[in-house]
C-alpha positions as CSV (number, residue, x, y, z in Angstrom):
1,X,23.0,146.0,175.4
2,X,22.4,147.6,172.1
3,X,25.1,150.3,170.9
4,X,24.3,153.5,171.7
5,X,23.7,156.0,168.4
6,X,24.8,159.5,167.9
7,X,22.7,162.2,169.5
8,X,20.2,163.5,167.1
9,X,20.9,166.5,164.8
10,X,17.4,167.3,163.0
11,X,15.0,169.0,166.0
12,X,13.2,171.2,162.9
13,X,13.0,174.3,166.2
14,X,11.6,176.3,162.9
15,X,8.4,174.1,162.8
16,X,5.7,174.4,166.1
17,X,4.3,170.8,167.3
18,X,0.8,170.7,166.1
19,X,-2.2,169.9,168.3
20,X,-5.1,169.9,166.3
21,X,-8.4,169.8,167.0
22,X,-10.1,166.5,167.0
23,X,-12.5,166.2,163.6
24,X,-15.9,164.6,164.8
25,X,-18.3,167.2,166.4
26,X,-18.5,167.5,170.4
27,X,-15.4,164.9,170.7
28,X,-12.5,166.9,171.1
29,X,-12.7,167.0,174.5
30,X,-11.9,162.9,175.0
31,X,-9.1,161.2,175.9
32,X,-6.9,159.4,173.1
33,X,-8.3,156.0,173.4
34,X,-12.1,156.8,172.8
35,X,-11.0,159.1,170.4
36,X,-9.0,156.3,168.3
37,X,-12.0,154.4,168.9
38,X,-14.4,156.9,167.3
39,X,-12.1,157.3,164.4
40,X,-12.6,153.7,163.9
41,X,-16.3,153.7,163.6
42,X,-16.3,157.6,161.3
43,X,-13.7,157.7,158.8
44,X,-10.9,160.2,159.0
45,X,-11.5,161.0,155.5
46,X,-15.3,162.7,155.9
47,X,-16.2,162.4,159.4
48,X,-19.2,159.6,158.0
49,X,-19.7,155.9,158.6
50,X,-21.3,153.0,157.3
51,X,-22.4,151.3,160.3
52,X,-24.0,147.4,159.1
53,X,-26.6,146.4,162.2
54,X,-27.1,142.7,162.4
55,X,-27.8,142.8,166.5
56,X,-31.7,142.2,165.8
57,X,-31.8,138.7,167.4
58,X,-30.7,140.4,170.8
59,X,-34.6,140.7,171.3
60,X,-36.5,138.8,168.2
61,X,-34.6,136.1,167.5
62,X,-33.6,134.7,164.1
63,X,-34.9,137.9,162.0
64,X,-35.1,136.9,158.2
65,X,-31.9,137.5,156.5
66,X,-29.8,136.4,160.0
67,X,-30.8,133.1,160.6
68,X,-27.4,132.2,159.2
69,X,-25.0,135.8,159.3
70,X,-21.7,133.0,158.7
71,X,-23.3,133.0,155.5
72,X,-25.5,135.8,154.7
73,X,-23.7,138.7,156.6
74,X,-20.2,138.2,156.8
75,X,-19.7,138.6,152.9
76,X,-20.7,141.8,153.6
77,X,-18.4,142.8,156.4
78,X,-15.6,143.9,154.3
79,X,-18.3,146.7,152.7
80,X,-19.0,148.2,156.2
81,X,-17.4,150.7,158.2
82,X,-18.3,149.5,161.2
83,X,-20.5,146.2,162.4
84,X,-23.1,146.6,165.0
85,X,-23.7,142.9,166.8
86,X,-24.0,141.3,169.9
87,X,-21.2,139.8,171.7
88,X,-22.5,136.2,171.3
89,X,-22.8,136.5,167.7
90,X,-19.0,138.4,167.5
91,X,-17.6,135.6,169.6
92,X,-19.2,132.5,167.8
93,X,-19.6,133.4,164.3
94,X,-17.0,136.6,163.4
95,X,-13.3,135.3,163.0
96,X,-10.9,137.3,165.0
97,X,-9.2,138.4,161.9
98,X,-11.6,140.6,160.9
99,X,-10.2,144.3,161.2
100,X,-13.7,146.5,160.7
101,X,-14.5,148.2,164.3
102,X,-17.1,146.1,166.8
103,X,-20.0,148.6,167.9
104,X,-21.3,145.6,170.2
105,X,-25.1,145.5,171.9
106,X,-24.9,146.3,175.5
107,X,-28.0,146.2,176.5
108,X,-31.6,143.9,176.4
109,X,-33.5,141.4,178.7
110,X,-37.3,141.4,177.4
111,X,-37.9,139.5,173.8
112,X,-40.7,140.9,171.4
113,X,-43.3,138.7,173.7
114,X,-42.5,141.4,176.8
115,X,-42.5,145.2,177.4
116,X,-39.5,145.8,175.5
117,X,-38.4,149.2,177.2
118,X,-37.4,147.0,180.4
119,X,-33.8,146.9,179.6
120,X,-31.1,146.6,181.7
121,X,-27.0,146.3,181.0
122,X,-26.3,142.6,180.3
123,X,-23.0,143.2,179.2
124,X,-20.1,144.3,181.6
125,X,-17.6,147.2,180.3
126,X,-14.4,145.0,180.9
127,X,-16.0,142.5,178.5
128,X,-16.3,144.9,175.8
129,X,-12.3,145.9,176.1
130,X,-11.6,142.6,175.9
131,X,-13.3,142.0,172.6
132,X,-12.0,145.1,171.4
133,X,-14.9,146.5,170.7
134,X,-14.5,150.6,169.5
135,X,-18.2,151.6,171.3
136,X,-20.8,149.9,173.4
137,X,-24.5,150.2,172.5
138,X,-27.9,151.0,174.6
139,X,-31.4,151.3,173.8
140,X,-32.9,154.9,175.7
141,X,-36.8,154.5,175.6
142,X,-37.6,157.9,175.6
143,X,-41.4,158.0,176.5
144,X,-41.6,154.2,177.1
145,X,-43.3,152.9,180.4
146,X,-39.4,152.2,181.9
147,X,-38.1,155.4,180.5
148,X,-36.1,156.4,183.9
149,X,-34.3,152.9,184.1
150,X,-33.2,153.3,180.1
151,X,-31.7,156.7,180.8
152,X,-30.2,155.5,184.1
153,X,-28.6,152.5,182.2
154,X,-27.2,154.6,179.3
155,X,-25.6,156.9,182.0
156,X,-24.0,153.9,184.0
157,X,-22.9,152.6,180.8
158,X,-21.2,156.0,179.7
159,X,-19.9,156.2,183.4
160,X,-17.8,152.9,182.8
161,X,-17.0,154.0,179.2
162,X,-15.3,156.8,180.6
163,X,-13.0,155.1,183.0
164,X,-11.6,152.9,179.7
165,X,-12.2,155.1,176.9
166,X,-14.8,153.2,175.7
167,X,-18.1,155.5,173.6
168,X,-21.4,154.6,174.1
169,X,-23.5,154.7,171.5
170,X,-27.5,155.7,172.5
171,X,-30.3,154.6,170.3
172,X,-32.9,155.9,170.7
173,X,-36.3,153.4,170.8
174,X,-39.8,155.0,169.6
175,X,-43.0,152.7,171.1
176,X,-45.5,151.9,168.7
177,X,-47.9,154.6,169.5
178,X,-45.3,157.4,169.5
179,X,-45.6,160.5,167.2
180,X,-42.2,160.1,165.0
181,X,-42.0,164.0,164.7
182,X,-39.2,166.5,164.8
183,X,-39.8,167.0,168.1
184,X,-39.9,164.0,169.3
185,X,-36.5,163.5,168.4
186,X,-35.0,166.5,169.5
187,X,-36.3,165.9,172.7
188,X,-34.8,161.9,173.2
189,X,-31.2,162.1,171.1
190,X,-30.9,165.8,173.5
191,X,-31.2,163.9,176.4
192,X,-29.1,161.1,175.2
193,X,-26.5,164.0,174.4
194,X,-27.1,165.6,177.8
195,X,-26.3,162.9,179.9
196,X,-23.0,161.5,177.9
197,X,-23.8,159.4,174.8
198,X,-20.8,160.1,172.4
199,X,-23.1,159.5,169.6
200,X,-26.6,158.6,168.9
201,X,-28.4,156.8,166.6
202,X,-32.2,157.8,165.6
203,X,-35.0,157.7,163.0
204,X,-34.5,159.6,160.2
205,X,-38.2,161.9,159.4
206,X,-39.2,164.2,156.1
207,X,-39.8,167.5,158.0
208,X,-37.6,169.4,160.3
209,X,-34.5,166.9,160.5
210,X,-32.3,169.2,160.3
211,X,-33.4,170.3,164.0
212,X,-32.6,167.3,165.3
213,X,-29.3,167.2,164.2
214,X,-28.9,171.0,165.0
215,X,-30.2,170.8,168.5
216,X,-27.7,167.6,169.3
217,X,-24.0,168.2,170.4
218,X,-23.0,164.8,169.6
219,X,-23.1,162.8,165.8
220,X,-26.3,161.2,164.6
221,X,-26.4,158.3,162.3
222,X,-29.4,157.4,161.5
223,X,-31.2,153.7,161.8
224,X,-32.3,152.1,158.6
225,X,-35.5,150.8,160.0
226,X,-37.8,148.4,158.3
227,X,-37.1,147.2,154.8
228,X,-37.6,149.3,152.2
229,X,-37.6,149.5,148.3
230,X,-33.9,149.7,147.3
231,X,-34.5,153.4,145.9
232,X,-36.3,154.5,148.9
233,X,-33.9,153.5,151.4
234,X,-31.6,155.4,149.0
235,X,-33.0,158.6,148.9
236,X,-33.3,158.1,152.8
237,X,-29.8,158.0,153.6
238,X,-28.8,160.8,151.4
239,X,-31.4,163.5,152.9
240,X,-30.3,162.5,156.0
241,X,-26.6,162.7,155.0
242,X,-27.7,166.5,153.4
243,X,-29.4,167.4,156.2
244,X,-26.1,167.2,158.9
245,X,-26.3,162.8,159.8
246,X,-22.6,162.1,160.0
247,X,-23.7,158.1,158.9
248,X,-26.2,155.5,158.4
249,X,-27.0,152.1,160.9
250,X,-28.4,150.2,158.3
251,X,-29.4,146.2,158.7
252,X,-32.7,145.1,157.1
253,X,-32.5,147.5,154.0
254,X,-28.9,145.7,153.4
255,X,-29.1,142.1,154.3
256,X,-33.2,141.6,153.2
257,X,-32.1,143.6,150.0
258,X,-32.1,140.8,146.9
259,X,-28.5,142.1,146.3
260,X,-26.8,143.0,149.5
261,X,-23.3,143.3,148.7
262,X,-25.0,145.9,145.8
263,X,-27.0,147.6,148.4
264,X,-23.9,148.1,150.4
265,X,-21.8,149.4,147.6
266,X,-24.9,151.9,146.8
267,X,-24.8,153.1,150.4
268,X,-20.9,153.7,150.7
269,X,-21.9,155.7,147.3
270,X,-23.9,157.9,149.1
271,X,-22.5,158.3,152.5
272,X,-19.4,158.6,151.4
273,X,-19.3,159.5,147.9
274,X,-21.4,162.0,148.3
275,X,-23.4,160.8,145.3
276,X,-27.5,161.1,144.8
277,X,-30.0,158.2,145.0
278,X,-30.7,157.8,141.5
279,X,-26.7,157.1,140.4
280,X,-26.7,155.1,143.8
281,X,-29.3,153.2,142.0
282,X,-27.6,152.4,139.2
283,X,-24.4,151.3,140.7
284,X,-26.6,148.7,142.4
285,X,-28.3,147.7,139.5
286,X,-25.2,147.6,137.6
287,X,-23.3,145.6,140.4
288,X,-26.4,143.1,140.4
289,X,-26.8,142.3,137.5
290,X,-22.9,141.2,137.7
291,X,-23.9,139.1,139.9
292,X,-26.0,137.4,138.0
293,X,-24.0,137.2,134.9
């Protein structure tokens, strides 16, 4: 038995406990545990994240830049926030020591040769608390022919999410022959919102953005979408960041970027450093060129 120690003297009766309010928008009303876990993915510090997506072969296979993410992507983990993936991919390829958050791919079941809006959950809630993951991700085709199931699915997920303190992430899928307008958008990431998401990922557009972001309750990071020019994808991520995004999901604009790890620095300038796409630019010209030195 250890000895016992002298009562304590210091109880500081002049000071109040603090309960302060929780710092990402529409979260203050979860439990601790989903609340560490969203302060895993967005940084104390801002309220922002880098999120790096590499979860593409869930649906199209070995996507250029991923054939081999041993080699291509995990130099490029320790730049990241967060890292969005699959559970396959986390289990056979990411060593457990890694200590960035786990956003992991909850849903899929059609490949690019199918309908792909005729998803279901293919990944069970206790599996994602055992790999630790900090949030569970599902696609919510909004429009698509199996719109209903999608919605369904996402609620289901945040049904279980809730029971463990898991978030669910919803991103939100546009068909081809969609209008990618403002309303559009405020329409599917109000709905994801609505019925539970914690956050929600979405395509970031020119005019009216702002409304989007305005018009959801929960954070918005915005998807990187198809490669880009470096500059470009740049100047994307900042507007969006200006115009109320609390982060970025980018994958192809990092890892099919001729510099990646330069492209990620550039990023974290702008998301978190606040700084504008053309010194962004620099910095990953400057840290390229390095590279090649």
């Amino acid at each position: 038995m250890p000895e016992a120690d002298n009562e304590g003297k210091n109880y500081y009766t002049d000071i109040p406990q603090k309960s302060e309010a929780f710092f990402l928008k529409g979260s203050n009303e979860y439990g601790w545990g989903m609340k560490n876990r969203l302060a895993r993915i967005f940084s104390p510090q801002d309220g922002k994240t880098i999120m790096l997506a590499i979860d593409h072969g869930y649906f199209q296979g070995p996507t250029t830049g991923l054939e081999r993410v041993d080699v291509s992507i995990l130099p490029l983990v320790p730049y990241a926030d967060t890292v969005m993936l699959t559970r396959g991919m986390l289990r056979s390829v990411v060593p457990p020591s890694t200590n960035k958050s786990i956003v992991v791919r909850a849903s899929g079941g059609p490949s690019i040769l199918k309908e792909l809006s005729d998803e279901q959950i293919v990944m069970d809630i206790d599996d994602a608390v055992r790999v630790n993951a900090c949030a569970m991700a599902i696609q919510v085709f909004i429009g698509g022919e199996f719109e209903s199931r999608s919605v369904v699915n996402m609620t289901r997920l945040v049904d279980a999410g809730l029971q463990v303190g898991m978030p669910v992430l919803a991103v939100t899928a546009v068909g081809k022959d969609m209008k990618r307008d403002a309303r559009y958008f405020r329409l599917a990431t109000r709905i994801c919102a609505e019925l539970g998401a914690q956050y929600v990922k979405t395509y970031y557009i020119e005019e009216d953005f702002d409304t989007v972001v305005a018009s959801c309750p929960v954070p918005i990071v915005i998807a990187g979408g198809k490669k880009r020019p470096e500059l470009d994808a740049l100047r994307m991520a900042y507007n969006a960041i200006q115009a109320g995004a609390l982060g970025v999901d980018m994958g192809r604009n990092i890892f099919q970027s001729e510099a990646p790890i330069a492209m990620m620095k550039a990023v974290h300038a702008v998301v978190h450093g606040n700084e504008t796409p053309e010194k962004a630019f620099d910095l990953y010209n400057e840290v390229k060129s390095k590279a090649y030195e």
